[in-house]
N, C-alpha and C positions, 0 to 999 in steps of 0.2 A: 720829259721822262722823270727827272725827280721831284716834279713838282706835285705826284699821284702817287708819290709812293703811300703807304701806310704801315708804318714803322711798328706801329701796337698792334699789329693783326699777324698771326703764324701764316706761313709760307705755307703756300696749295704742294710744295715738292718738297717731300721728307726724303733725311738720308736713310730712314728705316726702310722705308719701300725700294729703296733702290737695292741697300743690302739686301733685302728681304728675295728679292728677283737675281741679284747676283749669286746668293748662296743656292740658290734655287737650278741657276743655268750653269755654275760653277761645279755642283753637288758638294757643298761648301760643308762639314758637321756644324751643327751649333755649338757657340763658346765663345771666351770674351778674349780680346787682347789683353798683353800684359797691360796692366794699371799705369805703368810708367810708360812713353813712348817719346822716341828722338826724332827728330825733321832731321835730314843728312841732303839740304839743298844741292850742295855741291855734287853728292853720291860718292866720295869718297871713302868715306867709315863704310856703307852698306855695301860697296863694292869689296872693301875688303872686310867682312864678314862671309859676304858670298865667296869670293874665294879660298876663303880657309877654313869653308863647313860649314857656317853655323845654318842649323835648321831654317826654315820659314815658316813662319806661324800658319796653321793649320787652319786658322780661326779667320782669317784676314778675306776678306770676300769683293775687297777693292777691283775694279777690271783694268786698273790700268796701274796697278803700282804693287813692289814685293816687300814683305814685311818681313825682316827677320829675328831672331830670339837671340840678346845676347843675355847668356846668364854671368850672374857678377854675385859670387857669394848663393848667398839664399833667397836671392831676388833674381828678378827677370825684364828686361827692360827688352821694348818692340827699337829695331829702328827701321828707318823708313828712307830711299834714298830720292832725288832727283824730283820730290815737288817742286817744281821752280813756277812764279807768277802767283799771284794772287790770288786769284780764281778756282786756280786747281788746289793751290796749297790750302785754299779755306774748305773746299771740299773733301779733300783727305782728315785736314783736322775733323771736320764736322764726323766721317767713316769714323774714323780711331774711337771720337768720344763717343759715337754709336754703339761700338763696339767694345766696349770697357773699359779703353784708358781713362784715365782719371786725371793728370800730370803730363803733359806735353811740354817738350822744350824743343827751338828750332835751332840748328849750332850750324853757321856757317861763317864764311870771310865777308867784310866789307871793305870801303875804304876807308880814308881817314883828312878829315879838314882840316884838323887842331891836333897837335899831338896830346895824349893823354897820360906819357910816361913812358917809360921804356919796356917794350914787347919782351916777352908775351901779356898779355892781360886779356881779360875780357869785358863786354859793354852789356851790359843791361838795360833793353829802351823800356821805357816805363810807360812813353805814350807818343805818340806818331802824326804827323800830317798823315791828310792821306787824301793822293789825288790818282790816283790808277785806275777808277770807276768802281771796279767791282763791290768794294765798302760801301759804298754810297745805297747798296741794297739793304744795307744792315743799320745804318743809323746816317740822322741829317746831314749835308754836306758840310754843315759849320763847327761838326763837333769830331775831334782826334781820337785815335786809335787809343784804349786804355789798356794796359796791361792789369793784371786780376792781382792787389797789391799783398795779399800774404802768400801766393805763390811766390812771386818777385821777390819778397823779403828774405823765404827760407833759401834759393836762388843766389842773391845777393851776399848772405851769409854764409855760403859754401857747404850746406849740408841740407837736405829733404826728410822729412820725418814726414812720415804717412799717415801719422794721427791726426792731423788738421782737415785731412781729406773729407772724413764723417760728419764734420761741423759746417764743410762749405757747400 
C-alpha cells in the first residue's frame, strides 16, 4: 500500500468539491471562514460558546462538524469542537483552509513524560513521529510531521501578527 503511493501527484478527491456539494445540499451562502481558526479536540471551549450564544459561522459548509464565531476585539476567530483522530482532524483542517482560514491552531490536553516546570504552560510540537496511518498519504513513511516554522515562532512568542500571512 505505501509502496505506490505518489507523493508528487495531487489527489483525484479535492476538499473543494466536497465543499462545493455540501454548500450546494446544505444551501450554504458563499463566504470565507474567519482567517483565524481554533481545533477545540476536547470540545470544551466550542461547547461553551454554543452555550452562551455565540453565533455559527454561516459560511462553514463542513457535514459533520459546527463552527463557531468567537469575536475578540476587532477580529474574529472560527472555533471548531470535537475533531478528534487523524483523519478527520486533517480533513477539517484541509475544510477550514478551503474555506479561508489562513492561521489554524489546535489547543488541547496531553500527557506528560518529563516534567517541563510547573503548570500551567504550554508545548509547542515542532515536529512529530508519525505512525497512525493516515499521514502516510501525505508524505514518505520515513519522514516526521513538520510544523510550518514562522507560524510556530509568532506562536511561540505569544503574539500573531497577520502581516506575514501575504508573504507565505
Amino acid at each position: 500500500l505505501l509502496q505506490r503511493k505518489r507523493y508528487d501527484q495531487p489527489s483525484v478527491f479535492t476538499v473543494e468539491n466536497l465543499l462545493r456539494e455540501a454548500r450546494r445540499q446544505k444551501a450554504i451562502p458563499p463566504g470565507n471562514v474567519p482567517e483565524v481558526c481554533v481545533l477545540d479536540p476536547d470540545g470544551d471551549f466550542s461547547r461553551h460558546l454554543r452555550d452562551g450564544g455565540a453565533p455559527r459561522d454561516p459560511h462553514w459548509a463542513c457535514y459533520h462538524t459546527e463552527l463557531y464565531r468567537l469575536n475578540l476585539g476587532s477580529e474574529t476567530v472560527g472555533v471548531l469542537g470535537c475533531a478528534v483522530g487523524a483523519s478527520f482532524a486533517v480533513l477539517v483542517a484541509e475544510e477550514l483552509f478551503a474555506s479561508g482560514c489562513r492561521f489554524l491552531v489546535s489547543v488541547t490536553s496531553a500527557g506528560q513524560l518529563v516534567p517541563a516546570g510547573l503548570p500551567p504552560y504550554f508545548v509547542l510540537i515542532e515536529r512529530a513521529l508519525r505512525d497512525e496511518g493516515t499521514s502516510y498519504h501525505y508524505l514518505p513513511p520515513d519522514q516526521p510531521a513538520r510544523g510550518q516554522p514562522r507560524p510556530a515562532v509568532a506562536v511561540a512568542h505569544g503574539y500573531y501578527d497577520q502581516s506575514h500571512l501575504a508573504r507565505d
